[in-house]
N, C-alpha and C positions, 0 to 999 in steps of 0.2 A: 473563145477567149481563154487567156491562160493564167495561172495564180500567179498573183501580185499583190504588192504593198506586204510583204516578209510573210506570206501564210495562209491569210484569205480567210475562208469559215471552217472551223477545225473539230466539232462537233455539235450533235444537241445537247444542248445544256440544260434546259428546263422545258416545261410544259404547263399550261392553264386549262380548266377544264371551270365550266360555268352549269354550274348545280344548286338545287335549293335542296340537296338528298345529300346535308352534313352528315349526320346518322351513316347513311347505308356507305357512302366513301369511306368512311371511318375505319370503320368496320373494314371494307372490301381491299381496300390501300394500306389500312396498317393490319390487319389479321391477315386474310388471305394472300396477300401479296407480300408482305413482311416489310412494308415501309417502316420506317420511325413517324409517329403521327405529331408534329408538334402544333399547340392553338397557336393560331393567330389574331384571336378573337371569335366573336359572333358571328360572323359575316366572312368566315374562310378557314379553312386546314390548310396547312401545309404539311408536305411530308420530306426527310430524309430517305437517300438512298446509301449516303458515306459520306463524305466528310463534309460534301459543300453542305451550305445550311437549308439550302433548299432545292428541290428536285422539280415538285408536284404540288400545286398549287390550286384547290379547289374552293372556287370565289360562290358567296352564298349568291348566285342569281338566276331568273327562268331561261331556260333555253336548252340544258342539255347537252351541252358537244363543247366542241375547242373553242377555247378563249384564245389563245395565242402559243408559240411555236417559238421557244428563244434557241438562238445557234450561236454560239459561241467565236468570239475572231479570235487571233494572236496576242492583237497590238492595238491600241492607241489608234496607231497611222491607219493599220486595216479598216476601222470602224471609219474612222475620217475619209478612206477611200470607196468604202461601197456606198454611205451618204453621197458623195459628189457623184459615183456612176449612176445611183440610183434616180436623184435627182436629171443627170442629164438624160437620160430615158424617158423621163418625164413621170416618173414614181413621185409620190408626195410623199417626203420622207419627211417625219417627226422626232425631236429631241428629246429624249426619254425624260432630262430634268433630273432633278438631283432627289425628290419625291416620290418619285417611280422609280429608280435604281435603287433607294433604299429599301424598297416593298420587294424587289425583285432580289435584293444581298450580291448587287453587282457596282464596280465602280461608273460603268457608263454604258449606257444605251442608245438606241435609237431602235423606230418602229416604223413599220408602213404594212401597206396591205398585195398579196401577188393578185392575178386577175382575177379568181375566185371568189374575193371577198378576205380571206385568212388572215389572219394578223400577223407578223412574222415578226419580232424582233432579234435583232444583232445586238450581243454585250460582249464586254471587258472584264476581267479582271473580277471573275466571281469572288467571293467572300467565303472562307474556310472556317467553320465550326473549331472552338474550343474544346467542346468534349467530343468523345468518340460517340460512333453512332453507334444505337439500343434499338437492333431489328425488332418489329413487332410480333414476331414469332419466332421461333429457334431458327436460325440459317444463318450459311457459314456466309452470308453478302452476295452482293450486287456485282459484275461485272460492268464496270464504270471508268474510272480515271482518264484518260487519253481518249476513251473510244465512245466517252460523255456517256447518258445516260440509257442507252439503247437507242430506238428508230420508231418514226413516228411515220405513216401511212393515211394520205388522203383519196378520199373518194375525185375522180377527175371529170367533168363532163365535155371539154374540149382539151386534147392533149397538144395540139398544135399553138395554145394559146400560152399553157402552163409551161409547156418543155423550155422554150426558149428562158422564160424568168429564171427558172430556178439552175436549167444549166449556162447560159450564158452571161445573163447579168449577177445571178450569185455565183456562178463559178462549181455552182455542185456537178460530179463526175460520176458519168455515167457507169454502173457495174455492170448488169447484163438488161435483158427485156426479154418479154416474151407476148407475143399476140394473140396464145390459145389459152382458155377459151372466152378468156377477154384480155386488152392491152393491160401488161404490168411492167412497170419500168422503177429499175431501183437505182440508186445514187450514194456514193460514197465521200463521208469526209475524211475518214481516216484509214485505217487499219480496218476498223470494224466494215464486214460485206457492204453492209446499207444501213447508212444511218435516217433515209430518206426513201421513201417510195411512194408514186401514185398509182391507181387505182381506176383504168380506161372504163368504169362502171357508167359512165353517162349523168351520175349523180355528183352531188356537192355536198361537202362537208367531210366527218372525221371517219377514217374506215377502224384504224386503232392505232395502238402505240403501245410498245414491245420492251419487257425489263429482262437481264438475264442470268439467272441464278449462277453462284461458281460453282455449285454442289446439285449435280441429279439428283438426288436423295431432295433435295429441299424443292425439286419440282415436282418429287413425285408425290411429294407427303400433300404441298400445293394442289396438285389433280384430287388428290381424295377430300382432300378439306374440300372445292368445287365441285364432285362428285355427293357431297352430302348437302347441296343447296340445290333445290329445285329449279331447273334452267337456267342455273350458271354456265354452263359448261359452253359453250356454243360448236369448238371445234375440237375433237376428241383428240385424245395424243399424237402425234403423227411427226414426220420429218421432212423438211424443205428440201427440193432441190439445188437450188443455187445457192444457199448461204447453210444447207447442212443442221442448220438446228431443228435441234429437237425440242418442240413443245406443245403446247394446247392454248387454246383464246377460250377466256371470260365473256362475260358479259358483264358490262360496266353497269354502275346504278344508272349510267347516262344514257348506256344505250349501243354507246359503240364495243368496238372489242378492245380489252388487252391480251397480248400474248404475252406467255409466260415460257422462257423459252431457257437452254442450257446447249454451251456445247459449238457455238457459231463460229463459223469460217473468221479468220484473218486474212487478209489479199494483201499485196504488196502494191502501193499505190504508183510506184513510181513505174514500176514494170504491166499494169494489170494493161487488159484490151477489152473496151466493151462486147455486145456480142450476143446473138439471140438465143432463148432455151425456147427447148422442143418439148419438154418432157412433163409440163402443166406444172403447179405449184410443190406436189407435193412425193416422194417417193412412195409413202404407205400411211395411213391413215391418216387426221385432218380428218374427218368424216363433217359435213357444216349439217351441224343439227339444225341449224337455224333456217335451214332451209329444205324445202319439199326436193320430191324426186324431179319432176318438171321443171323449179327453177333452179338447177343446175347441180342439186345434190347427184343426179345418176353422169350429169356428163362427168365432172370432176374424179366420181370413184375411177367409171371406165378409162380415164387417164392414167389414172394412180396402175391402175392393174395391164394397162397398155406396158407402162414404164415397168415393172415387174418383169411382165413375156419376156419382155425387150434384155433383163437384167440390168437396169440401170440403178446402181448404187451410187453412196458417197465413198471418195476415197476409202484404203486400208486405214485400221487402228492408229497406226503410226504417224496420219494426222491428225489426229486427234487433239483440242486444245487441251483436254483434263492432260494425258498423258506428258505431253510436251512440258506441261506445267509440272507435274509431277517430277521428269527427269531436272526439271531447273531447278529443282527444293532439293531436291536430292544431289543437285552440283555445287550447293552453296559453301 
């Protein structure tokens, strides 16, 4: 199926995460990560990442993992159009209300669930902050705007089930996959590599979801600040292959991972070609503390250092995003 109704879904826009560990998010979201933490009472934080009012939204309740997954549309009409596919698919699609849009600082919503269980909502017309935002630790911000709030990553246990939803009836665009040494298949809404990715792990629910510094300097000081929390750290610094960034995964108060990342591909949506990698997740390091040598710490390295023999790098400096950006300050 092809994008229609002027636009279709144009990034993630926010994220719910369902915790009764106010405290340790606090903390984790606005220090170590450098949100802006603002209250929203007893029973929830929300955080800034730039300007919209709200990014990251952690509801006080048991459970641990994703609450819901909002993706941003164009238009009006677009929202009005994916209710009507989703409905004729036979999705039960819900009217966000005018109650819910104001909790979320969006003009209009709607929500349903993909086959998983996941909450997924589609909004309009986010709501922009009066004052500027106050990182919660020294950093130069977020890469955000156009390319929303980074990418959010599920655990998948039938991928024949989920591909369909999310590429044909949402319309998400495939970037690349890879089947070794389990199925990973990522999705683009915009510019940014992947705003979307699952996770052929066999399991259900959240694998993590990805912010990304404009300043290395502000991921590195981030690794040492995680570097002095016992078993934060979960995946040591290291660099992607398909989308080039450079970063390291947390470990969340909830359990799952954030990536913390600098440095990520741009693609050209109109020109890009889906398309399988050979060369396993990662160039050089990513080390998964979190896990033994058996369950899949030693196959992973041996990948990483396959790809080394091999000399498989990312592009020269030259595409580089800091540098690019660099020449654009410097054309102004």
């Amino acid at each position: 199926m092809g994008r229609e109704a002027g636009g279709a879904i144009v990034a993630l826009g926010y994220l719910g995460v369902r915790s009764d560990r106010l405290d340790d998010w606090s903390d984790f979201a606005g220090h170590l990560l450098g949100m802006q933490k603002i209250d929203r009472g007893g029973k929830a934080l929300a955080f800034r990442m730039d300007d919209r009012l709200q990014r990251l939204l952690v509801s006080d309740e048991p459970g641990e993992t994703l609450a819901f997954l909002g993706f941003e549309v164009s238009s009006q009409d677009t929202l009005d159009h994916y209710a009507a596919r989703l409905d004729a698919a036979g999705v039960r699609v819900e009217q966000g209300g005018r109650a819910l849009a104001d909790r979320r600082f969006v003009g209009d919503l709607i929500w349903f669930h993909d086959p998983a269980g996941n909450r997924v909502e589609l909004f309009h017309a986010p709501m922009i902050a009066s004052d500027p935002f106050v990182s919660g630790r020294p950093i130069d911000g977020f890469v955000t705007g156009p390319l929303g709030m980074g990418h959010a990553v599920l655990h998948v246990k039938d991928i024949d089930v989920m591909m369909p939803f999310y590429r044909d009836l949402l319309d998400f665009s495939v970037s690349d996959y890879g089947l070794q040494p389990y199925g990973l298949y990522f999705f683009h809404l915009n510019q940014r590599h992947h705003s979307f990715a699952m996770v052929g792990s066999g399991q259900e629910g959240f694998h993590h979801f990805m912010v990304e510094f404009r300043n290395l300097d502000d991921l590195g000081q981030g690794y040492d600040l995680a570097g002095q929390q016992d078993g934060r750290i979960a995946y040591t610094l290291g660099r992607h292959t398909n989308d080039y960034m450079t970063s390291y995964y947390a470990n969340s108060p909830s359990g799952f991972f954030v990536e913390n990342g600098w440095g990520g591909r741009l693609i050209d949506p109109a020109t890009w070609t889906p398309h399988e990698t050979h060369d396993g997740p990662s160039f050089w390091g990513h080390e998964r503390l979190h896990l033994t040598e058996e369950g899949g710490r030693r196959r992973l390295r041996e990948m990483r250092l396959d790809a080394a023999a091999r000399g498989r790098r990312s592009p020269p400096v030259i595409d580089c995003p800091w540098l690019y950006g660099q020449f654009a300050m410097q054309g102004r």
